[in-house]
ROSE-4610 file (N, C-alpha, C; in Angstrom, 1 decimal, always signed):
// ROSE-4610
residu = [X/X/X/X/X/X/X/X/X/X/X/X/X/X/X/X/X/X/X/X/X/X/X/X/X/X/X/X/X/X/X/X/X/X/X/X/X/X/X/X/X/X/X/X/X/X/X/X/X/X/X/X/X/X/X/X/X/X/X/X/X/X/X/X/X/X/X/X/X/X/X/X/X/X/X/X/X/X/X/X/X/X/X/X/X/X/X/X/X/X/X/X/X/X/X/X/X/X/X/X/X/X/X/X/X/X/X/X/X/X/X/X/X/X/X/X/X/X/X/X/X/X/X/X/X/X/X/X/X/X/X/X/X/X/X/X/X/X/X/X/X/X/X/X/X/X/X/X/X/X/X/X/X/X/X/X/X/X/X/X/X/X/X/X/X/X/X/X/X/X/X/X/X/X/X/X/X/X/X/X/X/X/X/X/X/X/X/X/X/X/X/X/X/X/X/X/X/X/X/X/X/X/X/X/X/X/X/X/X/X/X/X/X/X/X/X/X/X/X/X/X/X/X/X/X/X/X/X/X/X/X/X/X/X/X/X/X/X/X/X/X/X/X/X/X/X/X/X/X/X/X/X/X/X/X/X/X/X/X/X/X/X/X/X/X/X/X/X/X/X/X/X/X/X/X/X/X/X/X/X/X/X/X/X/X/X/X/X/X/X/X/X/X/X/X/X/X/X/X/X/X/X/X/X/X/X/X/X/X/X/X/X/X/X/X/X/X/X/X/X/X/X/X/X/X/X/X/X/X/X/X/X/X/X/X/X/X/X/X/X/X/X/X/X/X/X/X/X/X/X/X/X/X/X/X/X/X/X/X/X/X/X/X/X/X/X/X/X/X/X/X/X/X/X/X/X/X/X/X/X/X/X/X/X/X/X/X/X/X/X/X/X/X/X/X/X/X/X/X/X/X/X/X/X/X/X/X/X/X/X/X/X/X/X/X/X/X/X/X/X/X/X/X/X/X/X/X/X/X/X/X/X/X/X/X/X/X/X/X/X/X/X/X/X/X/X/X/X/X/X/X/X/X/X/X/X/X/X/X/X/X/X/X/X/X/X/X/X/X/X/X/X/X/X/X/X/X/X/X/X/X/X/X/X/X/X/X/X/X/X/X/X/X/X/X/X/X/X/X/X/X/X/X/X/X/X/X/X/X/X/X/X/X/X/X/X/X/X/X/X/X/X/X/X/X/X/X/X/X/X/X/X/X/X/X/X/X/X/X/X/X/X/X/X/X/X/X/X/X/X/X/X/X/X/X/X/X/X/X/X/X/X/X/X/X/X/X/X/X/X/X/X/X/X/X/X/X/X/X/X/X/X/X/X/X/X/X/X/X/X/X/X/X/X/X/X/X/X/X/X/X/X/X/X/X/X/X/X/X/X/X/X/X/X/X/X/X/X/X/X/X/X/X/X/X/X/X/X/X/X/X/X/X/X/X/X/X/X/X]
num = [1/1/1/2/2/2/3/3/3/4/4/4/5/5/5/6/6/6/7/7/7/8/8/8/9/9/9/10/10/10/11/11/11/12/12/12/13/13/13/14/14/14/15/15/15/16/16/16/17/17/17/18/18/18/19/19/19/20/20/20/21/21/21/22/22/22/23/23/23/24/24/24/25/25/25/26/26/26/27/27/27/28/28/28/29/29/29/30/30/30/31/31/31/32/32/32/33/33/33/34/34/34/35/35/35/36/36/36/37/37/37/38/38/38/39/39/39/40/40/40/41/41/41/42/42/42/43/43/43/44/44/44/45/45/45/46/46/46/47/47/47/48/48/48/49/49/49/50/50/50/51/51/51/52/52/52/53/53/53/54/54/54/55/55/55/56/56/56/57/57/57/58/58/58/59/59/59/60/60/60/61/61/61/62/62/62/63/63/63/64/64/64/65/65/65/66/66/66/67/67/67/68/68/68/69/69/69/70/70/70/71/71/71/72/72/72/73/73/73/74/74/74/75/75/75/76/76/76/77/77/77/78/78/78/79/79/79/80/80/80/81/81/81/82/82/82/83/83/83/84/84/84/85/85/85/86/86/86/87/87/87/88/88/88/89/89/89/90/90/90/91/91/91/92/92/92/93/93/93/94/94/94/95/95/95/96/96/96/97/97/97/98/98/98/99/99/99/100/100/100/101/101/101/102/102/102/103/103/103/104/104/104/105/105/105/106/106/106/107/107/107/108/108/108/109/109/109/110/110/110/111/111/111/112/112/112/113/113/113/114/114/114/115/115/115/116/116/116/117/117/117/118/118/118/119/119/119/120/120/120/121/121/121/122/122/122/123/123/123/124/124/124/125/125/125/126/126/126/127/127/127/128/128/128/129/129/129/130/130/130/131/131/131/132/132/132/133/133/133/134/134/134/135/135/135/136/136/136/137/137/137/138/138/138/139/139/139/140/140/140/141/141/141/142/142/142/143/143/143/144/144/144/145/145/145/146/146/146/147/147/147/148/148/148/149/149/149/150/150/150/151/151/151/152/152/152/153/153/153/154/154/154/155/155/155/156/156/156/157/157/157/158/158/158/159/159/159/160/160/160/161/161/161/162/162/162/163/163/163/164/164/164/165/165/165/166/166/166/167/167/167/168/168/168/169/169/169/170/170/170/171/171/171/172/172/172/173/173/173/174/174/174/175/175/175/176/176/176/177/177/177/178/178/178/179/179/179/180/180/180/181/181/181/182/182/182/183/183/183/184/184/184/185/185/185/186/186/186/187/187/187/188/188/188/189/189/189/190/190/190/191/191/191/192/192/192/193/193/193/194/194/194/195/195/195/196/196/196/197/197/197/198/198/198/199/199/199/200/200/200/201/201/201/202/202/202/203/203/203/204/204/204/205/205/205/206/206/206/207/207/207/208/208/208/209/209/209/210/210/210/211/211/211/212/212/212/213/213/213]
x = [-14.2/-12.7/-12.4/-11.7/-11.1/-10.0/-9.9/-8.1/-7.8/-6.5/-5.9/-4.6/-4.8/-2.9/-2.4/-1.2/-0.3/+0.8/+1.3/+2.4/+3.3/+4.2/+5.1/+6.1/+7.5/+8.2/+9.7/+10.6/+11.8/+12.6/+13.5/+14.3/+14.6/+14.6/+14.9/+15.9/+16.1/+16.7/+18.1/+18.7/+20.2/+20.0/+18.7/+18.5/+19.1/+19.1/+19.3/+17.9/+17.3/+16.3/+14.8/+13.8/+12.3/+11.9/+11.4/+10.6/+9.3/+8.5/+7.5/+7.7/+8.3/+8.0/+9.2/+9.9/+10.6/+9.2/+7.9/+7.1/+6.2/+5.6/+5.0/+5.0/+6.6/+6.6/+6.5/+7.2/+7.1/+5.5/+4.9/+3.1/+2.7/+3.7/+3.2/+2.8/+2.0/+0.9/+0.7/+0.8/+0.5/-1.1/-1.4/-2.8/-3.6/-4.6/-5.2/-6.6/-7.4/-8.9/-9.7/-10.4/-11.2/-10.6/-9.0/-8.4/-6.8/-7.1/-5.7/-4.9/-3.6/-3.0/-1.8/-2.0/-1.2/+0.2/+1.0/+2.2/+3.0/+3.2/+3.9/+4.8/+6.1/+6.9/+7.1/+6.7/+6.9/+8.0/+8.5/+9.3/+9.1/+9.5/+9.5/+10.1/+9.1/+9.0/+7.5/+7.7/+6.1/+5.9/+4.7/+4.1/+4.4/+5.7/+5.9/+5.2/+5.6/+4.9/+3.3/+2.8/+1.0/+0.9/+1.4/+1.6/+2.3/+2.7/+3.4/+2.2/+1.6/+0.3/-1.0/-1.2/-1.9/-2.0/-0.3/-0.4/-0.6/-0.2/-0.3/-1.6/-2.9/-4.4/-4.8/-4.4/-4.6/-4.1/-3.2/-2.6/-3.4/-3.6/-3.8/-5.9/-6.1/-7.7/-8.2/-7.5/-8.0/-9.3/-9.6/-11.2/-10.7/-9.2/-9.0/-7.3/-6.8/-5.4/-5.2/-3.8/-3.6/-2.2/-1.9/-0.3/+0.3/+1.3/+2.2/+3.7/+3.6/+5.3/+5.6/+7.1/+7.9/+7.4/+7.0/+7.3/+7.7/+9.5/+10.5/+10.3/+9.6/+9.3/+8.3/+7.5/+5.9/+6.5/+6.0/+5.7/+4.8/+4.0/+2.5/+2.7/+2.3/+1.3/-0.1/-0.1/-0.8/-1.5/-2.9/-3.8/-4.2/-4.3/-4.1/-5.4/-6.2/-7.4/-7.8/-7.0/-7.1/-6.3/-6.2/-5.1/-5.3/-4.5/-5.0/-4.2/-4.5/-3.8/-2.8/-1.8/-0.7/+0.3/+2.0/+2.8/+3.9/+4.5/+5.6/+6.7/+7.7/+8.7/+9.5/+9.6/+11.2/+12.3/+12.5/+14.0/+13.5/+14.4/+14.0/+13.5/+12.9/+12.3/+13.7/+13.3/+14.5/+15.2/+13.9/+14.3/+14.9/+15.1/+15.4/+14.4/+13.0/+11.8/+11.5/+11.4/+11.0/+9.9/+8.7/+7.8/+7.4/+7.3/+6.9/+5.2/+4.8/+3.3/+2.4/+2.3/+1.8/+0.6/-0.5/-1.4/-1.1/-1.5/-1.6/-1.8/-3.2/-4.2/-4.8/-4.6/-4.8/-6.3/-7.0/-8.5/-9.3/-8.7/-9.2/-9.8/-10.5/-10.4/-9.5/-10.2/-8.9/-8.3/-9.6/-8.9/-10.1/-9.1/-10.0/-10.3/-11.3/-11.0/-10.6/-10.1/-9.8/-10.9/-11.2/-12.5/-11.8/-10.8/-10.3/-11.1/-11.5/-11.9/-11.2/-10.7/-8.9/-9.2/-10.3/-10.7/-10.9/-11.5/-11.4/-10.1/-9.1/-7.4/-7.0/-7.2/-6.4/-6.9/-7.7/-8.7/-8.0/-7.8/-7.6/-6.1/-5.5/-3.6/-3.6/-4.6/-4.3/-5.0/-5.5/-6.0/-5.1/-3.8/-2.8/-1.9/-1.9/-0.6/+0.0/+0.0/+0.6/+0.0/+1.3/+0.7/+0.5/-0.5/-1.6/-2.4/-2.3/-3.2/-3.6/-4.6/-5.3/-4.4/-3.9/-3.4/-3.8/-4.0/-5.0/-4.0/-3.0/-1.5/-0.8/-0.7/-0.3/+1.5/+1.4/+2.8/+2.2/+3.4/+3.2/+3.9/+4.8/+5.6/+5.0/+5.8/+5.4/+4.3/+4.4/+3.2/+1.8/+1.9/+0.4/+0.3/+1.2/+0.7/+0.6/+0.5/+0.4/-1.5/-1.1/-2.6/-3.6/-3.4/-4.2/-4.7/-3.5/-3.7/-4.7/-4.5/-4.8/-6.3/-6.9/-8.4/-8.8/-8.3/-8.7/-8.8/-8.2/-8.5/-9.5/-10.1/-10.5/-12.5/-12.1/-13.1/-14.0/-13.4/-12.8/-13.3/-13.2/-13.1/-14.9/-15.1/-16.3/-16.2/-15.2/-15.3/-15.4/-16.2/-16.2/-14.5/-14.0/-12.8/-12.7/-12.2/-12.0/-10.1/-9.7/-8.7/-7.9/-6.7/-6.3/-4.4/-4.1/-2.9/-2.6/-1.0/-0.7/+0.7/+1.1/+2.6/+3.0/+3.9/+5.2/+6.2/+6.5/+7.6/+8.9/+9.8/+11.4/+12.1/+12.6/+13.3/+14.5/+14.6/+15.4/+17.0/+17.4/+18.7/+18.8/+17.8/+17.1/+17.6/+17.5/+17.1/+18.7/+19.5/+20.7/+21.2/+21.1/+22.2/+22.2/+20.7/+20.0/+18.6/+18.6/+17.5/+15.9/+15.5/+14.3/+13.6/+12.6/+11.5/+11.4/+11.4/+11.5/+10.9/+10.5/+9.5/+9.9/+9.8/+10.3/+10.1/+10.8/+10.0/+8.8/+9.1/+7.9/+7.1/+7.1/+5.5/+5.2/+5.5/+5.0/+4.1/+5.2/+4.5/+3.4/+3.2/+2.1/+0.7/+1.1/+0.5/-0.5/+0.0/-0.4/-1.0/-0.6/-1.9/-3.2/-3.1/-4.2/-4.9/-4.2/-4.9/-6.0/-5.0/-5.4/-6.6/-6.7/-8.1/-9.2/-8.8/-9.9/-10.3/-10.1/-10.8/-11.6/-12.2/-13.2/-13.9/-14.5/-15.2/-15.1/-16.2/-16.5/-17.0/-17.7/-18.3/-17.2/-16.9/-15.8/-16.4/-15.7/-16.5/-17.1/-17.8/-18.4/-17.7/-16.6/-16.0/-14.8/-15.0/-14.2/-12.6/-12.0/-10.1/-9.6/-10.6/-9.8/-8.9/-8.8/-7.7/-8.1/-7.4/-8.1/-7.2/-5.7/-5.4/-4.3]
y = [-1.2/-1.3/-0.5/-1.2/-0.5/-0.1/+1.2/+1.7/+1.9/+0.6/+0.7/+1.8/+2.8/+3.1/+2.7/+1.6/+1.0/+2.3/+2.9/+3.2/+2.5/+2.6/+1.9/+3.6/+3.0/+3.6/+3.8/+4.7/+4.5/+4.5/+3.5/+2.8/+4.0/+3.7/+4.8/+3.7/+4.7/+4.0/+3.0/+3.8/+3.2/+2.0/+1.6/+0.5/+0.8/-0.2/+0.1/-0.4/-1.0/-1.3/-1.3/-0.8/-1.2/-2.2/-3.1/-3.7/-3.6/-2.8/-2.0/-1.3/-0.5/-0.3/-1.3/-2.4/-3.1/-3.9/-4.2/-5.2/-4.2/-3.4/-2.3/-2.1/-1.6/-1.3/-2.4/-3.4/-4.5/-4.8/-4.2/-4.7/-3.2/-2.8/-1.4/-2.3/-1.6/-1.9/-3.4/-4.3/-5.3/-5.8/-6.5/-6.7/-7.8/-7.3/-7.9/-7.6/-8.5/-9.1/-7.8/-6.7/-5.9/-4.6/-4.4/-4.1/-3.3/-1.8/-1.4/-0.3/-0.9/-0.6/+0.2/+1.5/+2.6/+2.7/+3.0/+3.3/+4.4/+4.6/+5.6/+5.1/+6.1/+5.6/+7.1/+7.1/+7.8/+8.5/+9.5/+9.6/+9.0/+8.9/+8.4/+9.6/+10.3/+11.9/+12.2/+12.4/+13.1/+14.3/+14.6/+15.4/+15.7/+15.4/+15.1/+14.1/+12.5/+11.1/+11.9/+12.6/+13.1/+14.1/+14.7/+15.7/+15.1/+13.8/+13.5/+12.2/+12.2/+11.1/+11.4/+12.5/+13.8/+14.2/+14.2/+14.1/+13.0/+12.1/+10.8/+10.7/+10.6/+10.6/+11.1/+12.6/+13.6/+13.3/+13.0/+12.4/+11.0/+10.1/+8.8/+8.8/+9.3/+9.4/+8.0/+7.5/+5.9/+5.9/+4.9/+4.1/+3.6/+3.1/+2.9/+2.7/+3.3/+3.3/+2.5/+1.9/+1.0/+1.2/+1.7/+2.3/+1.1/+1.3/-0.7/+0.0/-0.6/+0.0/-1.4/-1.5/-2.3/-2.3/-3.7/-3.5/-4.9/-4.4/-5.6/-5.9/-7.4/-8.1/-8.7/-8.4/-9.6/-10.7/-11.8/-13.0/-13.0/-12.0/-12.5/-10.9/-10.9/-9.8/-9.2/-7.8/-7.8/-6.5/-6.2/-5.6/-4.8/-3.7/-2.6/-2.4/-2.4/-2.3/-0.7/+0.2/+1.3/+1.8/+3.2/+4.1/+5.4/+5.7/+6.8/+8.2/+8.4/+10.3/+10.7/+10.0/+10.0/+10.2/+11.0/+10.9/+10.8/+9.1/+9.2/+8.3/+9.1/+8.3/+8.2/+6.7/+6.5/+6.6/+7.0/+7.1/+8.7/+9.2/+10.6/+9.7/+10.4/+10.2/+10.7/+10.3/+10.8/+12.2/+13.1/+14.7/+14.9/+13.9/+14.1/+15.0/+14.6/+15.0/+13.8/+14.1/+13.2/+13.6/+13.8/+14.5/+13.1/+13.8/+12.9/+13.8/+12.6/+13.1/+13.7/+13.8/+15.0/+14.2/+15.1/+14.5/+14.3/+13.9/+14.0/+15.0/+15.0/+16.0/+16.8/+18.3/+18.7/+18.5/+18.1/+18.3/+17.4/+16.5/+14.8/+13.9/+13.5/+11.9/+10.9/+11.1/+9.6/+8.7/+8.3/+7.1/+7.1/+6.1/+6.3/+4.5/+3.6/+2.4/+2.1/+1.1/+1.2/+0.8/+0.9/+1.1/+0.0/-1.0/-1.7/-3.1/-4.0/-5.5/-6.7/-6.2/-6.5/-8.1/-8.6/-10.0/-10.7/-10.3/-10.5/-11.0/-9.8/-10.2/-10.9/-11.2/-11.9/-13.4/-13.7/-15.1/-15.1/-14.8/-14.8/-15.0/-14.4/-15.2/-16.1/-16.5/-18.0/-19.1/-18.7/-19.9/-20.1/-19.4/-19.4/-20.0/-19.8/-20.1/-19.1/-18.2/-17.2/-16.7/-16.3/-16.0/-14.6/-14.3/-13.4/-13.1/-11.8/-11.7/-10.0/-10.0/-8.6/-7.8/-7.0/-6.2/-4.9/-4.7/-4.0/-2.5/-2.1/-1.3/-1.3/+0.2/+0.5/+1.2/+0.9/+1.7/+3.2/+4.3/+5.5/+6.4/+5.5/+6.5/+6.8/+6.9/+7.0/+6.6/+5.2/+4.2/+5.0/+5.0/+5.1/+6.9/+7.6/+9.1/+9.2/+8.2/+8.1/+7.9/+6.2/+5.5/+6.7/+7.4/+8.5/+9.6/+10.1/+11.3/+10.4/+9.8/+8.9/+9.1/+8.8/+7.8/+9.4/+10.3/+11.9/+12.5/+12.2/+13.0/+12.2/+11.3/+9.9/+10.9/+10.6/+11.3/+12.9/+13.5/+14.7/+15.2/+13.8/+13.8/+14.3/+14.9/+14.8/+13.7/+12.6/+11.5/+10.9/+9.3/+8.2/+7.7/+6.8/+6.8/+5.5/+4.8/+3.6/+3.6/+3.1/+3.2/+2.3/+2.4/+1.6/+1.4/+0.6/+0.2/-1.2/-1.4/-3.0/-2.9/-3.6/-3.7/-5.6/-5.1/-6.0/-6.7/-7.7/-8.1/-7.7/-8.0/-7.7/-8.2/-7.8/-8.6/-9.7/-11.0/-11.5/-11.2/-9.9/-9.8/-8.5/-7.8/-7.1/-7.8/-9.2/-10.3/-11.0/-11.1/-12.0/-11.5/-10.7/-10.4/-10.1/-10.3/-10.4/-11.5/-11.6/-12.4/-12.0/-11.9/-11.1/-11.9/-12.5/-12.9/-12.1/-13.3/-12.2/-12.8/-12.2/-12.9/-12.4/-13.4/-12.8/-12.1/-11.5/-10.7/-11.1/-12.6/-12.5/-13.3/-13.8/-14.1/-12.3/-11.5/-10.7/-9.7/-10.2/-9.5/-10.7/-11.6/-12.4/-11.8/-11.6/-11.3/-10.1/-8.9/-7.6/-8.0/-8.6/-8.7/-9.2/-10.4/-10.7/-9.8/-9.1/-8.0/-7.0/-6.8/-6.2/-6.5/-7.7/-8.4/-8.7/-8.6/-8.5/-7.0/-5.8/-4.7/-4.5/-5.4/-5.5/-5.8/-6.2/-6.3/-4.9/-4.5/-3.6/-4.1/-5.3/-6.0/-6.6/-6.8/-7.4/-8.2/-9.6/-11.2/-10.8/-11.6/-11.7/-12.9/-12.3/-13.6/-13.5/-13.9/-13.3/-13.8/-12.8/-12.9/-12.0/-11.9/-11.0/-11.3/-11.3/-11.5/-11.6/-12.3/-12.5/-11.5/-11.3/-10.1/-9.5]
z = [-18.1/-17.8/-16.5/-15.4/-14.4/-14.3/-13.9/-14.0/-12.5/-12.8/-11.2/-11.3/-10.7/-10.2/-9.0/-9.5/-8.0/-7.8/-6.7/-6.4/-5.2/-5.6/-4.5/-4.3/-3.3/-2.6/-3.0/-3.4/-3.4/-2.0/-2.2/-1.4/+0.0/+1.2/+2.7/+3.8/+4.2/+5.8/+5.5/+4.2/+3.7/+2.9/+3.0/+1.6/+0.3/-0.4/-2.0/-2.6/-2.4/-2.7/-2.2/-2.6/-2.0/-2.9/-2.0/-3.1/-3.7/-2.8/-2.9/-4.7/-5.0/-6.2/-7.2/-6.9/-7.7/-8.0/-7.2/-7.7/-8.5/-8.1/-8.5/-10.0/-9.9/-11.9/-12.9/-12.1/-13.2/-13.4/-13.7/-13.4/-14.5/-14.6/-15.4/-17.2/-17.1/-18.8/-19.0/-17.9/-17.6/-18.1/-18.9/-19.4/-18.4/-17.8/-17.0/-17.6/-17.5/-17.9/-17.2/-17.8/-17.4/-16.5/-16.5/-15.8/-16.4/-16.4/-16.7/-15.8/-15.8/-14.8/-15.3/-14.1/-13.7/-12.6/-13.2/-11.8/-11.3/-10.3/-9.9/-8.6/-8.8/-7.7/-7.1/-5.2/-4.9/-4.0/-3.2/-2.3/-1.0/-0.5/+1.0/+2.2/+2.2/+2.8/+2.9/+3.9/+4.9/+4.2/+3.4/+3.0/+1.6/+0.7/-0.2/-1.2/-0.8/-1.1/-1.4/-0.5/-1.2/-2.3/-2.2/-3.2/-4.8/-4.8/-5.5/-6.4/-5.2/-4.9/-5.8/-5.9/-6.2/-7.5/-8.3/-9.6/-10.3/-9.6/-10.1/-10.4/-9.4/-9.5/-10.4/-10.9/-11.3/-13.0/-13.3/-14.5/-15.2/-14.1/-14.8/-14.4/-13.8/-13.5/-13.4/-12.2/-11.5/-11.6/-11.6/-10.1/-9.1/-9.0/-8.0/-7.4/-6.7/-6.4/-4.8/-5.4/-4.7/-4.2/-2.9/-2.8/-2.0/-2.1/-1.7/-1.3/+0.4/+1.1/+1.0/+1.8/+2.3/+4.1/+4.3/+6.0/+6.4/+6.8/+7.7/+8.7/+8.6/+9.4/+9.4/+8.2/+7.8/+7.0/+7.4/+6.5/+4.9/+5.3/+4.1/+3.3/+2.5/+1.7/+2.8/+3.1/+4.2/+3.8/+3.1/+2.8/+4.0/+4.2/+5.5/+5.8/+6.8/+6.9/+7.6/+8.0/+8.8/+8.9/+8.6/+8.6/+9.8/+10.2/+11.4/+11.4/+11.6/+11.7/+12.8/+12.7/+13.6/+12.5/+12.9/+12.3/+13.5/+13.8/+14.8/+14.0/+13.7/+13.1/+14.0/+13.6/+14.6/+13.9/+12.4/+12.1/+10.9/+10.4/+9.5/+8.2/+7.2/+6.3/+5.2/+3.7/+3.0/+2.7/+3.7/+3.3/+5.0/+6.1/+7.2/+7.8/+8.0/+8.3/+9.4/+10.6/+11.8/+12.8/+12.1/+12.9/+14.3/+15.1/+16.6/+16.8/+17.4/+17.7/+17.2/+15.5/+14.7/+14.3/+14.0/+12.7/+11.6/+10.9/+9.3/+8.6/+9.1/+8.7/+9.9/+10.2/+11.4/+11.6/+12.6/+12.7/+12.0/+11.1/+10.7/+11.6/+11.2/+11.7/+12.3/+13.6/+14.0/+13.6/+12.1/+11.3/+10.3/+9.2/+8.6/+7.5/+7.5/+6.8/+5.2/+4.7/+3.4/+2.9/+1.6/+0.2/-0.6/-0.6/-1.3/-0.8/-1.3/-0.9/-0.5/+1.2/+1.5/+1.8/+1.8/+2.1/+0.8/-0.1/-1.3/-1.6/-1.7/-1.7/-1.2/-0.2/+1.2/+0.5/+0.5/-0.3/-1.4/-2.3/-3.5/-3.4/-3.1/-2.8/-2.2/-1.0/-0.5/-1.1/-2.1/-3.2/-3.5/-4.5/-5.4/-4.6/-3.1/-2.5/-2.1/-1.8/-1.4/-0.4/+0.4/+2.4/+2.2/+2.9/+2.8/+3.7/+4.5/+5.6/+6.0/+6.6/+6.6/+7.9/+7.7/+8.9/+9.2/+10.8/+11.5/+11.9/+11.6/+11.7/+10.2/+9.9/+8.6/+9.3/+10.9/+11.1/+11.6/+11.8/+12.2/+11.0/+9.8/+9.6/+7.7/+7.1/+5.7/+5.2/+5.4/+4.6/+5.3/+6.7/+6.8/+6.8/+6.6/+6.4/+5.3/+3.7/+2.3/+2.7/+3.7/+3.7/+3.8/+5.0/+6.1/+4.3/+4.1/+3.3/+2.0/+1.6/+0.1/+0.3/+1.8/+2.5/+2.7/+3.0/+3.6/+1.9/+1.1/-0.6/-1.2/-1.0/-1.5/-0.9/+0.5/+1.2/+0.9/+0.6/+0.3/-1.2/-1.8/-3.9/-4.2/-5.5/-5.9/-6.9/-6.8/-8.2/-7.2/-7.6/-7.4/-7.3/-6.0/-6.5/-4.6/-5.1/-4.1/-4.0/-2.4/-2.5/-1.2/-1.0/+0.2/+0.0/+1.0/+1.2/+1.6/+0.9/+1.1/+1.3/+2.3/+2.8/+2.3/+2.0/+1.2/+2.6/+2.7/+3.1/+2.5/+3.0/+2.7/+1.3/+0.5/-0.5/+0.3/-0.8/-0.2/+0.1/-0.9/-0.7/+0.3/+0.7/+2.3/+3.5/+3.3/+4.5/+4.5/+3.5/+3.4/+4.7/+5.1/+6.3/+7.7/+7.8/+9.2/+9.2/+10.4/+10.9/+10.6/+9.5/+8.9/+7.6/+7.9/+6.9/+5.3/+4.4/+3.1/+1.9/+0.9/-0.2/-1.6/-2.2/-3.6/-4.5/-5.1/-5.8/-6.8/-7.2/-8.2/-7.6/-6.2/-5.7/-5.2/-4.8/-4.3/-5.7/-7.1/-8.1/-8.4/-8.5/-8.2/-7.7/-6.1/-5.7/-5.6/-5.9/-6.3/-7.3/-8.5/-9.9/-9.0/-8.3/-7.9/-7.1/-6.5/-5.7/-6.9/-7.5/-9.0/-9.0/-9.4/-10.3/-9.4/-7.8/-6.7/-6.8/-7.7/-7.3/-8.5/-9.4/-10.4/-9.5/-8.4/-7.1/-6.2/-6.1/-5.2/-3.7/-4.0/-2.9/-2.4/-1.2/+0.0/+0.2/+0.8/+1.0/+2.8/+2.8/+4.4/+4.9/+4.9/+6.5/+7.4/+7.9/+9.6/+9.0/+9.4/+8.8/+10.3/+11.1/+12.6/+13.1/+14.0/+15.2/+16.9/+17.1/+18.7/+19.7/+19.0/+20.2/+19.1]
């Protein structure tokens, strides 16, 4: 049996809603084939979200965690392939924390790749029909100082413990009122199970999903 913990994000930046953890919970004690699944919803605050990240690990004792933002402006379900040790926000976090030019982690790694089988994923939603693609940019602000910290404790662990990040497009009622791409919530919870049941796989597929620029 594999135990996944998903976390997602509460709602920032004057939202009412993330969908990130609206798809997230609904998936809580969710019965999946070989596969049981953990949740947590975290803050959306630099240095908080890890520590919060932390107990979570520490309480539910994954094999493997799976943290899921919101990012306005993707089309697809977008499995994060690289996280880096930068912290530049362009707007405050929910504690009004706006670090510019910072690390993560002081004296880390420039970057660090995800341990999840993001091709695996990515294949597995576009079987079902759902848009899905690997993205090379987890952002500067929350999501990837969760990614960065998650990949640097993961590194760091004396447990076996596989891990990574996936950004969400917009909810549709996010999008009613500007010019912004948006997915529903229950293909996006769709989507995530299948992510789910791609990490009974440790092996990642061998096939080119790059990009040319």
């Amino acid at each position: 049996m594999t135990k996944v913990l998903l976390t997602g994000f509460e709602p920032f930046d004057g939202e009412e809603v993330n969908p990130s953890w609206e798809a997230v919970r609904s998936l809580e004690r969710e019965e999946v084939e070989g596969v049981e699944i953990r949740v947590s919803c975290l803050p959306t605050v630099f240095g908080k979200s890890m520590v919060h990240l932390r107990e979570a690990i520490h309480q539910s004792q994954p094999d493997v965690v799976i943290a899921v933002g919101q990012a306005g402006g993707r089309t697809a379900i977008t499995p994060e392939r690289v996280a880096i040790n930068l912290e530049d926000a362009r707007i405050p976090d929910n504690e009004g924390n706006q670090p510019v030019d910072q690390p993560v982690v002081k004296g880390g790694p420039v970057a660090y790749w995800s341990t999840l089988p993001i091709k695996r994923m990515v294949q597995t939603m576009r079987e079902e029909g759902i848009p899905a693609a690997i993205s090379h940019t987890a952002g500067t602000y929350v999501c990837n100082h969760l990614f960065y910290g998650l990949m640097h404790e993961i590194n760091h662990s004396n447990r076996p413990l596989r891990g990574g990040f996936i950004h969400i497009p917009f909810a549709p009622e996010q999008a009613v009122m500007g010019d912004h791409p948006s997915m529903s919530l229950e293909t996006v919870r769709r989507g995530l199970l299948l992510a789910v049941k791609a990490c009974r796989h440790e092996q990642d597929l061998a096939v080119g999903m790059g990009t040319t620029s």
